[in-house]
Backbone as ProteinMPNN parsed JSONL, in Angstrom:
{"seq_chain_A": "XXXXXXXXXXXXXXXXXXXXXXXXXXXXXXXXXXXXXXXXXXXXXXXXXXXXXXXXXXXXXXXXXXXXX", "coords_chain_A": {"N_chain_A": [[66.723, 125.801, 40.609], [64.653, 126.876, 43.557], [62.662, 125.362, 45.777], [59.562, 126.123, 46.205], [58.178, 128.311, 48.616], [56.434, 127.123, 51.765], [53.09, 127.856, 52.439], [52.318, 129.586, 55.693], [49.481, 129.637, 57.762], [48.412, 131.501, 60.842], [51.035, 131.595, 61.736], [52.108, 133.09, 64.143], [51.041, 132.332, 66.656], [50.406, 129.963, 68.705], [50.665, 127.209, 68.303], [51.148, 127.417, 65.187], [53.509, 128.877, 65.422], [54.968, 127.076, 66.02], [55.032, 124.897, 64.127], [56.428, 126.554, 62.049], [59.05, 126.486, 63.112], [60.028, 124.24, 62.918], [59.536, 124.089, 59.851], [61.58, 125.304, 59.422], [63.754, 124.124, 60.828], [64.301, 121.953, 59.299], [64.99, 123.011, 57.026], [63.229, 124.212, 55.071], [61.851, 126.574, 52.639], [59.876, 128.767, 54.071], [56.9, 130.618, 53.879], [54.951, 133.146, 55.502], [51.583, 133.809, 56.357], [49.612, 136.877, 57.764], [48.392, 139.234, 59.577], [49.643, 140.161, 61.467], [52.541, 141.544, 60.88], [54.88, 142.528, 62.048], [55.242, 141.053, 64.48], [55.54, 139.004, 63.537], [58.238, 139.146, 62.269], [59.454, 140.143, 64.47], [59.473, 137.189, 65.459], [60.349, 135.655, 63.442], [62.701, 136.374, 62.241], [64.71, 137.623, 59.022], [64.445, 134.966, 58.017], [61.899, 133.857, 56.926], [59.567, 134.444, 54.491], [57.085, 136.785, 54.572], [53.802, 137.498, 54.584], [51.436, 139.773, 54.002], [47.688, 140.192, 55.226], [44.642, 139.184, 55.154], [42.076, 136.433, 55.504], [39.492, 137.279, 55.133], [40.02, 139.416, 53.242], [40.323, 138.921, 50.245], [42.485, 139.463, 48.008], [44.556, 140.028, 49.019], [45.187, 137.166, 50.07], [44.409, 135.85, 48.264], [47.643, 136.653, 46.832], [48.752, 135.641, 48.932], [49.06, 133.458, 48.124], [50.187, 132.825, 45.811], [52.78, 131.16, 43.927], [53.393, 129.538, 46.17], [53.31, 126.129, 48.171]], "CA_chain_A": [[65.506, 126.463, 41.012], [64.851, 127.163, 44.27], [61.342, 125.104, 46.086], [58.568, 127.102, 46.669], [57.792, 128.409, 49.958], [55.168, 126.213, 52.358], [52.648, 129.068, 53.429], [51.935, 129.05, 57.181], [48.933, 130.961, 58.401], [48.48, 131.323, 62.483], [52.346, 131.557, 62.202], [52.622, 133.94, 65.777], [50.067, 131.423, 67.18], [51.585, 128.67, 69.203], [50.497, 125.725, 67.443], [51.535, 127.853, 64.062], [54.63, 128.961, 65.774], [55.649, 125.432, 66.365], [54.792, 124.521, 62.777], [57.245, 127.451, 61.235], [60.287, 126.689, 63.77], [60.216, 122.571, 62.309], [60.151, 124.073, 58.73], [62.873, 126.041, 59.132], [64.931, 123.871, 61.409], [64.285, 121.063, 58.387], [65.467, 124.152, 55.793], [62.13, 124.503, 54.208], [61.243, 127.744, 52.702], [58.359, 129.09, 54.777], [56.002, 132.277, 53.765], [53.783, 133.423, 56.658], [50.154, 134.554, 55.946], [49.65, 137.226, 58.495], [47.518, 140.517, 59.984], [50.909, 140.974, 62.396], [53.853, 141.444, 60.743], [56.172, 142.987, 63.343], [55.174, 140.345, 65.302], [56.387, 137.519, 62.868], [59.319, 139.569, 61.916], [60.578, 139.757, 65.806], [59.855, 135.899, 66.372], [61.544, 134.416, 62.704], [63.801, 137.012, 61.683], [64.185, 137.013, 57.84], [64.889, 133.581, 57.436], [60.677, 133.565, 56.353], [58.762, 135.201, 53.372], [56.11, 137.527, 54.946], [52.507, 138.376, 53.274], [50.585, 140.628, 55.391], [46.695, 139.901, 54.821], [44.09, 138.227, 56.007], [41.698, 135.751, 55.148], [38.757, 138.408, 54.677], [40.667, 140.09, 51.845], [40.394, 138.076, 49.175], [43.097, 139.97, 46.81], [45.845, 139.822, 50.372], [45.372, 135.853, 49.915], [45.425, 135.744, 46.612], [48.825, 137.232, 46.49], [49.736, 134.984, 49.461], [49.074, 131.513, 47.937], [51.227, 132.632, 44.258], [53.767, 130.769, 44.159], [53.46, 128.895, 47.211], [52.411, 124.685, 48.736]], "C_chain_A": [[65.177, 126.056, 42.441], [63.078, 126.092, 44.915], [60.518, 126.106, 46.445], [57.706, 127.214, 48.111], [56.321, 127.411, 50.465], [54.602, 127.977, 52.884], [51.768, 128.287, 54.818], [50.771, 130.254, 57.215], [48.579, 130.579, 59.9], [49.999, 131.382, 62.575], [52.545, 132.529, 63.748], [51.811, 133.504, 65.947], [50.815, 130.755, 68.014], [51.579, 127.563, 68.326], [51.052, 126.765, 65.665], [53.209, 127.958, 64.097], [55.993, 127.939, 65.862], [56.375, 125.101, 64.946], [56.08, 125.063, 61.861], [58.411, 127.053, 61.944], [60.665, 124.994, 63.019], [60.055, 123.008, 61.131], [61.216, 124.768, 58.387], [64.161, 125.555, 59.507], [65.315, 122.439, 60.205], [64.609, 121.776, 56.633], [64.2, 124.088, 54.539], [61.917, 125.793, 53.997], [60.028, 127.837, 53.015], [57.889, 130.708, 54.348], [55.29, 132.202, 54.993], [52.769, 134.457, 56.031], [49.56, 135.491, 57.534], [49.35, 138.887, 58.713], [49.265, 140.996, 60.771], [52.427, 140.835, 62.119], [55.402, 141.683, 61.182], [56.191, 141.853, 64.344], [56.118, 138.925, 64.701], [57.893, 138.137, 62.504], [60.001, 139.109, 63.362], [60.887, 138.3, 66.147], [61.082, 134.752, 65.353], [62.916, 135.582, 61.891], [63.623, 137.514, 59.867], [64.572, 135.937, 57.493], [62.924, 132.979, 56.936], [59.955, 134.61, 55.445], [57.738, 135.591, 54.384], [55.075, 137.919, 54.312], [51.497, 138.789, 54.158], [49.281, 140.558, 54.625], [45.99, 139.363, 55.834], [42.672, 137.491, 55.022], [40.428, 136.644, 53.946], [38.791, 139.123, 53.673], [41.044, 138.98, 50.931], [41.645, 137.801, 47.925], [44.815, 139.772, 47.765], [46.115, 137.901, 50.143], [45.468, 135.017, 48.879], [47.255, 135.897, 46.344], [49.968, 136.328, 46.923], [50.212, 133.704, 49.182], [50.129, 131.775, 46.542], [52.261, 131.937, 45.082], [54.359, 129.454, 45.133], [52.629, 127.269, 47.312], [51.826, 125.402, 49.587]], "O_chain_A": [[65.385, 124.866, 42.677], [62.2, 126.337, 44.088], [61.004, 127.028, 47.1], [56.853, 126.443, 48.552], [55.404, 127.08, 49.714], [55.237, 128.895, 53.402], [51.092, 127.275, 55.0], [50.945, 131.419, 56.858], [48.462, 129.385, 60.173], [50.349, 131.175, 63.737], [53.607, 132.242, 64.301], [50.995, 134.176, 65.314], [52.017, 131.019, 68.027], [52.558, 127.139, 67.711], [51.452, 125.808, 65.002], [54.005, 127.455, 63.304], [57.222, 127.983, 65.808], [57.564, 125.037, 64.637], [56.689, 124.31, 61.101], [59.301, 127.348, 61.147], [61.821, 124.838, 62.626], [60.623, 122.085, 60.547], [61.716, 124.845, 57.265], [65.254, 125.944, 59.096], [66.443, 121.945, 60.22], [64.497, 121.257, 55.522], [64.386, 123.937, 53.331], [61.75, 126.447, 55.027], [59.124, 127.205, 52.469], [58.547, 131.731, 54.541], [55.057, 131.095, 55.478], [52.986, 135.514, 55.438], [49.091, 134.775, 58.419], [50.005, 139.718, 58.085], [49.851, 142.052, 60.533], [53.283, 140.265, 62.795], [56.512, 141.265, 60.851], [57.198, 141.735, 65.042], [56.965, 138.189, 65.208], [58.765, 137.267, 62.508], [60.769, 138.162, 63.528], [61.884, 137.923, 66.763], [61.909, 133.894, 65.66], [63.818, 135.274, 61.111], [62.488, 137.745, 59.448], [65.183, 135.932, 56.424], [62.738, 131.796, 56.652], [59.845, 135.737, 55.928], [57.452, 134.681, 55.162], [55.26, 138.728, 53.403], [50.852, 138.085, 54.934], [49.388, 140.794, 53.422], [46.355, 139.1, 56.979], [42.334, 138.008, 53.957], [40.373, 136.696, 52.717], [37.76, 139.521, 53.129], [42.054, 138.283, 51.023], [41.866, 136.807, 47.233], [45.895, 139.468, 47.26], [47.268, 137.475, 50.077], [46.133, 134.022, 48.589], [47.889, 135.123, 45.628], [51.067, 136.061, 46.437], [51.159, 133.042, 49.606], [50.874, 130.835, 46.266], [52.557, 131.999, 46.275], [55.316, 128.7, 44.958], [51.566, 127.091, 46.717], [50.999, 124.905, 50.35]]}, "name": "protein", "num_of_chains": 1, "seq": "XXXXXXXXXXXXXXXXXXXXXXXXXXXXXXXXXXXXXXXXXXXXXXXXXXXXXXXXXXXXXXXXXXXXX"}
């Protein structure tokens, strides 16, 4: 069984950005909590789980924490 993704939110941030490039270069599965998903797509590729939302939406952050540290 596989660990369960760390969720990042601010991932296309800098200080978030940072955060996601050290769990990936340490082979952590990372989700990103995130309004801009083209944006996180161009910077991690798919080597990160994506959950488009935002804080505001209650049912978007719900969805994003299943599963996830």
């Amino acid at each position: 069984m596989s660990p369960a993704p760390i969720l990042v939110t601010g991932a296309t941030g800098r200080l978030g950005r940072l955060v996601v490039e050290r769990l990936i270069a340490l082979e952590q599965p990372v989700r990103v909590f995130t309004r801009r998903p083209e944006t996180a797509r161009k910077l991690f590729g798919k080597v990160v789980q994506i959950a488009l939302g935002e804080f505001a939406d209650g049912t978007s952050l719900e969805a994003a924490l299943r599963g996830a540290e």
